[in-house]
Each structure stands twice: as structure tokens, then as C-alpha cells.
BAKE-450997 format. One record per residue (C-alpha): chain; x, y, z. Coordinates in nm, 3 decimals, m for minus. Layout:
BEGIN
  chaine        u        v        w
       A        X        Y        Z
...
***
This chain:
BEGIN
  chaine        u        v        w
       A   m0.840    4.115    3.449
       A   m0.564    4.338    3.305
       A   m0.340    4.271    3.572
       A   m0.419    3.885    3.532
       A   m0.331    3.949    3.163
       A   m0.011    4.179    3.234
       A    0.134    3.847    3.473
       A    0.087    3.592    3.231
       A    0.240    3.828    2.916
       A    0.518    3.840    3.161
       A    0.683    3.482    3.180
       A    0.582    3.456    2.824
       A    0.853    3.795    2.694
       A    1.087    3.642    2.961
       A    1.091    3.323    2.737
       A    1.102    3.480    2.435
       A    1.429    3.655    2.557
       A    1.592    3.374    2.685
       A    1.498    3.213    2.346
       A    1.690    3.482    2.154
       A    1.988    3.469    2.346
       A    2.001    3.106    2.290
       A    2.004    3.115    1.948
       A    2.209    3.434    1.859
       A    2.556    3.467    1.913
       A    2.740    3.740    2.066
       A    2.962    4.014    1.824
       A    3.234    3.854    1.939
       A    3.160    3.485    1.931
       A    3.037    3.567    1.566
       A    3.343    3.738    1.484
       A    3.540    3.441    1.600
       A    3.354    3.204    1.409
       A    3.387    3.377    1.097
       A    3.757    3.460    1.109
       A    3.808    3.077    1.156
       A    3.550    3.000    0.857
       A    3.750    3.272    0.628
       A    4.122    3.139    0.758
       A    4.036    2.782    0.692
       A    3.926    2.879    0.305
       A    4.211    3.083    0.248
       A    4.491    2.839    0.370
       A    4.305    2.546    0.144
       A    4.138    2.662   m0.069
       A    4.268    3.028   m0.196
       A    4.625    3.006   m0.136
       A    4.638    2.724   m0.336
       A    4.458    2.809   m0.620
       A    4.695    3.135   m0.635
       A    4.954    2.917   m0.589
       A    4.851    2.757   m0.875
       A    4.828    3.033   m1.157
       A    5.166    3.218   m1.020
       A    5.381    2.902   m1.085
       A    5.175    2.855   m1.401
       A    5.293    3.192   m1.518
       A    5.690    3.193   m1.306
       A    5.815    3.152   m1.685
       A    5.623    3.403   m1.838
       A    5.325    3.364   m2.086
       A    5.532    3.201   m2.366
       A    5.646    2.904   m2.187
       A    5.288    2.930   m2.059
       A    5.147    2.899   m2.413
       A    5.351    2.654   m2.543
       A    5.327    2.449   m2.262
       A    4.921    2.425   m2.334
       A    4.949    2.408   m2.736
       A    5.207    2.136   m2.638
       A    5.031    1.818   m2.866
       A    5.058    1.570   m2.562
       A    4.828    1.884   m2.353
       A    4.589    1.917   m2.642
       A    4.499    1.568   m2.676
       A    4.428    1.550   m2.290
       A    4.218    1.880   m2.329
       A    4.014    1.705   m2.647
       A    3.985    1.379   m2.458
       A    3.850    1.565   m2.127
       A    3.575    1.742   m2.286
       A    3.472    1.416   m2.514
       A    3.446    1.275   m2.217
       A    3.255    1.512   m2.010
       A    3.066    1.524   m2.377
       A    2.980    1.164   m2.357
       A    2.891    1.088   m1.977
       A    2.711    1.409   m1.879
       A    2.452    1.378   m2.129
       A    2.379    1.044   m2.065
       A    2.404    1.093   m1.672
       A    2.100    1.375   m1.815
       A    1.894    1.135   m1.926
       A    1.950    0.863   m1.649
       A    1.914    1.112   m1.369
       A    1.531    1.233   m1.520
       A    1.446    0.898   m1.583
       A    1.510    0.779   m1.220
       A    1.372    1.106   m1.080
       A    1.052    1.064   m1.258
       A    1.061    0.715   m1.155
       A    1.115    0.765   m0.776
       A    0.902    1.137   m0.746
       A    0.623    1.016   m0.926
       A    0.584    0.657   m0.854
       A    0.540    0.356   m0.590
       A    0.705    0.052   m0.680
       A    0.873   m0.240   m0.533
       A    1.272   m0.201   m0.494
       A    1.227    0.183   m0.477
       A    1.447    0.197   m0.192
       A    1.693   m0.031   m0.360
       A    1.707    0.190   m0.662
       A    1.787    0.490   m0.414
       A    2.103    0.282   m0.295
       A    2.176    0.199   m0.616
       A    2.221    0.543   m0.676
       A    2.401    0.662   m0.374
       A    2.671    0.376   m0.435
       A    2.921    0.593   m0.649
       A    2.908    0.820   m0.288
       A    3.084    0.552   m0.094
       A    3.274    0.393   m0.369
       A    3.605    0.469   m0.425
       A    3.683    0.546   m0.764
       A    4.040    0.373   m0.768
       A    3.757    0.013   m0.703
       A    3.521    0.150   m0.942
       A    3.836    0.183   m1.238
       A    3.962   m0.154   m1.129
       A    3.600   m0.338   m1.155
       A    3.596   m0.217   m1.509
       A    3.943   m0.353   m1.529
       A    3.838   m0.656   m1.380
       A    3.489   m0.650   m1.640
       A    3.668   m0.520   m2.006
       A    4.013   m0.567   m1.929
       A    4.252   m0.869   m2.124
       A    4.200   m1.114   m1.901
       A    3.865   m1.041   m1.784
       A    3.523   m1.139   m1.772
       A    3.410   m0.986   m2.080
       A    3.757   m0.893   m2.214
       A    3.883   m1.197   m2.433
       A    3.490   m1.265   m2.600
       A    3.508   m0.873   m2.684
       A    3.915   m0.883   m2.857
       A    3.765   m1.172   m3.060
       A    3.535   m0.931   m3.264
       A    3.822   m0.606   m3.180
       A    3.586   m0.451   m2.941
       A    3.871   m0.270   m2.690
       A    3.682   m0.094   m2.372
       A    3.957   m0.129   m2.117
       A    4.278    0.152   m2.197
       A    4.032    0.309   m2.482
       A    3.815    0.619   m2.478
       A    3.467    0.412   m2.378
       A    3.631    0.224   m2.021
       A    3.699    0.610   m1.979
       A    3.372    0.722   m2.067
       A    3.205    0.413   m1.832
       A    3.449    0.478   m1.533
       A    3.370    0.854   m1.559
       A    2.952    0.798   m1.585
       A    2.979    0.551   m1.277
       A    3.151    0.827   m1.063
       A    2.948    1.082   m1.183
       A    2.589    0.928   m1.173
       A    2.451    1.019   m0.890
       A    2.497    1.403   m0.893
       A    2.173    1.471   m1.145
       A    1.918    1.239   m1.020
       A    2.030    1.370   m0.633
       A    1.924    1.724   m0.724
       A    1.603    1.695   m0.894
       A    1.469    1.377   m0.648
       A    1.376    1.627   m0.347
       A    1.223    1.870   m0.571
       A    1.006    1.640   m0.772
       A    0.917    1.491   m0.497
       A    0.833    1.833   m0.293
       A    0.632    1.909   m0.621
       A    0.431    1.607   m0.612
       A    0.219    1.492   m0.891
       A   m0.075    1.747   m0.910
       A    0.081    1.940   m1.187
       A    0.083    1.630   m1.388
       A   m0.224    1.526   m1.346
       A   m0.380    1.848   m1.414
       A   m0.224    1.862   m1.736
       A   m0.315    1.489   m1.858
       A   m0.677    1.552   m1.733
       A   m0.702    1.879   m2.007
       A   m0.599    1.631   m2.298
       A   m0.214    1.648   m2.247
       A   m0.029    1.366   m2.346
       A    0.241    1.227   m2.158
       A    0.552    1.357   m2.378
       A    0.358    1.706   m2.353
       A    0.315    1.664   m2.025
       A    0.683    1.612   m1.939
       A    0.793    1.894   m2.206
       A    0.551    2.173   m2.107
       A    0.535    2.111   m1.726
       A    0.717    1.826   m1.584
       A    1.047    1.968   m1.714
       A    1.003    2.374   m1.695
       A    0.911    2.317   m1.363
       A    1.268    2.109   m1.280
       A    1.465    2.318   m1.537
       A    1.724    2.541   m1.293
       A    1.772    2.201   m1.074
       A    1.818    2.000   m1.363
       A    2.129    2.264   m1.508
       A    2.269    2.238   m1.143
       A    2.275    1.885   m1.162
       A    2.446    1.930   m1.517
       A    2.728    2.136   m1.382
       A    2.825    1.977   m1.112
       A    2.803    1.660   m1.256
       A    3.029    1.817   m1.561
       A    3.279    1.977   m1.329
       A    3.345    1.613   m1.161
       A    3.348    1.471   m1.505
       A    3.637    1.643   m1.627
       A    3.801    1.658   m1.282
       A    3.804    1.306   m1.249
       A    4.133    1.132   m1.120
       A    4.120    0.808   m0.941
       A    3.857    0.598   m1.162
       A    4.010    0.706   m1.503
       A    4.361    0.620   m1.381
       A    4.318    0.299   m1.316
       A    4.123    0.269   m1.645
       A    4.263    0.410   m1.901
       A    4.640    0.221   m1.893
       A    4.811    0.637   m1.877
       A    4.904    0.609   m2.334
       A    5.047    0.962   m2.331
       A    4.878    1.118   m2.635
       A    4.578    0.912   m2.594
       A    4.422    0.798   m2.299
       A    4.556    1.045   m2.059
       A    4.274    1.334   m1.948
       A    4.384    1.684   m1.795
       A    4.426    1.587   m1.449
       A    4.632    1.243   m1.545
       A    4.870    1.457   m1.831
       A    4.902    1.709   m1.489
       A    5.033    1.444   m1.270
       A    5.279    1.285   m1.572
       A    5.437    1.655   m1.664
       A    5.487    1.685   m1.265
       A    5.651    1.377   m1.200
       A    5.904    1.425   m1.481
       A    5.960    1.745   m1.321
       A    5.798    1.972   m1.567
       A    5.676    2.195   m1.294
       A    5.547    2.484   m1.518
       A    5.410    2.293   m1.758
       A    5.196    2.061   m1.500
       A    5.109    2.408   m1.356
       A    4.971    2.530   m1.657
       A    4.754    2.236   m1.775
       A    4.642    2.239   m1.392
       A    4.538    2.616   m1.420
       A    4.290    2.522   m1.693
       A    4.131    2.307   m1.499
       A    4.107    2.537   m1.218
       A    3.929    2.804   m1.460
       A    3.699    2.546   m1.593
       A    3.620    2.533   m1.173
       A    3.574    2.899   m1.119
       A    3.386    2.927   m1.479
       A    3.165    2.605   m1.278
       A    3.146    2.828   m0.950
       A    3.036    3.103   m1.097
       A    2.768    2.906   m1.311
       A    2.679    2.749   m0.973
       A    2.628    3.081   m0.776
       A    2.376    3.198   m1.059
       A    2.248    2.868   m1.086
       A    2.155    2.887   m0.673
       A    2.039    3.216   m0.687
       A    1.816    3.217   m0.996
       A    1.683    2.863   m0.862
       A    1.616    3.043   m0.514
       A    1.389    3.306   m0.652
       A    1.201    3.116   m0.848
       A    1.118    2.872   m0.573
       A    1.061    3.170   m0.352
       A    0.795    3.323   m0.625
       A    0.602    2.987   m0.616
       A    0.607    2.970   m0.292
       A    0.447    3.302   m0.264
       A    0.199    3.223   m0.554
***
């Protein structure tokens, strides 16, 4: 009987070897792999970004400084982060609403409302400017019945804000949909059959339980916000001093060959982008361990 035993463990380790060689590379192929990964990221993504800061700083931190207290920069730094002020939170509340919505509930059109989220992915946002144009703008739809009671959308701070809340819209409600929906209900309902009511129920457990998603969502979609290029461009008609974000003052101060200054307002925005990937890297790992801990409770 042992020996029966000892021939069938036999086949059985023979698979599990070949099984392990499949799936793990050799030292060198793993080498390989990674000296490709790490040569691709520094040729476009770090060189750049260094790049970026040395011809920010070729003149030397005065022409640095002024070219960032410059009043044309400021506005474009005070209009970015309305913006991003304006359109995340509201992306906030959108996102949970239509989370809830989709997690928690069966309805008809569900999978249209999915789409309907998703859109802004395959959009461009050069098409998603120009329908605004084509909504708010002079000659319009809405445009000439909104100039009648001076109502201006189109080359104004809210066609900016609307452009930049289209772009941005799916980014929350993608990152907490899987994990409500992995979650499930029973949390819910064991809080509403103690007495809960529903705004308690959302507070106290719905939320908590969504909370490190929910401020991943909130970054990325605030890093895109105030990164935005295409959509706002088309919107907002480029008035110097007041329409023009960051990355549109960037691209005006480099065409009029004002290399150091378009490298400086540029290097903002790429610390705003490191500030958001370091955010993101504690966001990821805090999120990771608490998911690990419940899984383990």
C-alpha cells in the first residue's frame, strides 16, 4: 500500500514542479524584464520631470520667483484650485450617490447608468469642451436665451467648472463601485434592523467602511482636475488673466517663448503631482491593510 501511495505522490510533485517553472521566471529573464520596466520610466517619465525643474531653475531662483508671483501666473494658480474647488466636491457627492445606487440596488437602466459613467473614458475632452461650446456658447442652444438675462457659461469660470466635472466624473464613483459592491448590503441591513436610520446608517457604517476608497477617488479625481488641458481649452476662449488655468497659462508663456517662465508654472504643477503620488502611495497602502485586517476578521 505504501508503495501504491509512494507512485501516485510521484506524478503528482512532478506536476507541481513543472507548475513552478511555468510560472516563475528565471534570474535572468527577471532581470531583463525589470531593466526594461525601469528604462522605460526613466526615459518618460523621470527624465522629464527633471527636465522640468532644471530649466525651471536655468535662471536662478529670482527669475524663478518672479516668474510665479507674475499676476497673469497667480490668477491661473487661483482659477486652478477654484476649479478643482468646485468640481471635485461635487464629483464627491455624485460618485456616492451612484455607488450607493449601483452597490446597493437593482433597477432598470443600471447598466445604462454604468455607461453613462464610463463615457468621459472614451470621450475626448477637446469634443467634450466643444459640446459645451456648442450648449452655452453665443450662438448656441442655450447661449442667446441665457445673454438675455446676462447668464455667461461659455469663456467664464462655470463652462470651466462643467467641462472640468464632465472629464473628471467618473474617477470617484469607479473606485468605490467594486468595493461596495464586494461589501454587499449585510452591513446595512444589520444596522437598520437595530433602529438605525438611514442617514445613520450611511454616516456610521456605509461611509467608514468606504472612507480610504472614497479619498483615493478624491485625489485622483483632484489631480486630473487641475491637470486638465484639452476640455478647458476649448472652453474657456484662453482671456489671459482670467480664464486661463495652469496648464493653458504654461502653454501661452511657451509659445511666446518664455521658456523659464512656462517651466516654472509647469513645475508647480508637477509638485502638486508628486504631493498627489505620494498621497496616493499612502492612500494604497493604508487602504491595503485595512482590507487585509477585514479580511482576516
Amino acid at each position: 500500500m505504501l508503495l501504491d501511495q509512494s507512485f501516485e505522490a510521484a506524478p503528482r510533485a512532478a506536476k507541481a514542479r513543472q507548475w513552478r517553472s511555468a510560472t516563475t521566471e528565471q534570474p535572468a529573464v527577471r532581470a531583463v524584464l525589470i531593466g526594461v520596466a525601469a528604462a522605460f520610466l526613466g526615459l518618460v517619465l523621470f527624465l522629464p520631470l527633471v527636465a522640468v525643474f532644471v530649466e525651471a531653475l536655468r535662471g536662478g531662483l529670482g527669475l524663478f520667483w518672479e516668474a510665479i508671483i507674475e499676476p497673469d501666473a497667480r490668477a491661473a494658480m487661483r482659477l486652478t484650485l477654484t476649479v478643482a474647488a468646485i468640481a471635485v466636491p461635487a464629483n464627491l457627492v455624485f460618485g456616492l450617490a451612484a455607488a450607493w445606487a449601483i452597490a446597493k440596488f437593482e433597477f432598470r437602466g443600471k447598466s445604462v447608468l454604468v455607461t453613462l459613467i464610463d463615457l468621459p473614458f472614451s470621450v475626448s475632452p477637446v469634443i467634450s469642451g466643444l459640446v459645451y461650446i456648442l450648449l452655452f456658447g453665443s450662438h448656441g442652444l442655450l447661449g442667446p436665451w441665457l445673454d438675455q438675462y446676462g447668464i455667461r457659461i461659455a469663456f467664464a469660470l462655470p463652462g470651466i467648472v462643467l467641462a472640468t466635472m464632465f472629464v473628471t466624473l467618473p474617477f470617484i464613483a469607479r473606485e468605490l463601485i467594486p468595493l461596495m459592491e464586494e461589501q454587499g448590503t449585510g452591513d446595512e441591513e444589520a444596522a437598520l434592523s437595530l433602529g438605525a436610520s438611514g442617514w445613520k446608517t450611511f454616516l456610521f457604517v456605509t461611509l467608514p467602511n468606504v472612507k480610504w476608497a472614497l479619498l483615493y477617488g478624491v485625489l485622483l479625481c483632484n489631480a486630473r482636475a487641475m491637470g486638465e488641458f484639452g476640455a478647458v481649452s476649448v472652453i474657456s476662449g484662453h482671456i489671459r488673466g482670467v480664464t486661463n488655468t495652469m496648464p493653458l497659462h504654461v502653454e501661452i508663456l511657451y509659445n511666446e517663448y518664455a521658456f523659464q517662465a512656462a517651466f516654472a508654472v509647469a513645475s508647480i504643477l508637477a509638485i502638486l503631482a508628486l504631493v498627489t503620488l505620494a498621497l496616493k502611495t499612502f492612500l494604497e497602502w493604508r487602504f491595503a491593510g485595512d482590507m487585509a485586517g477585514s479580511r482576516g476578521h
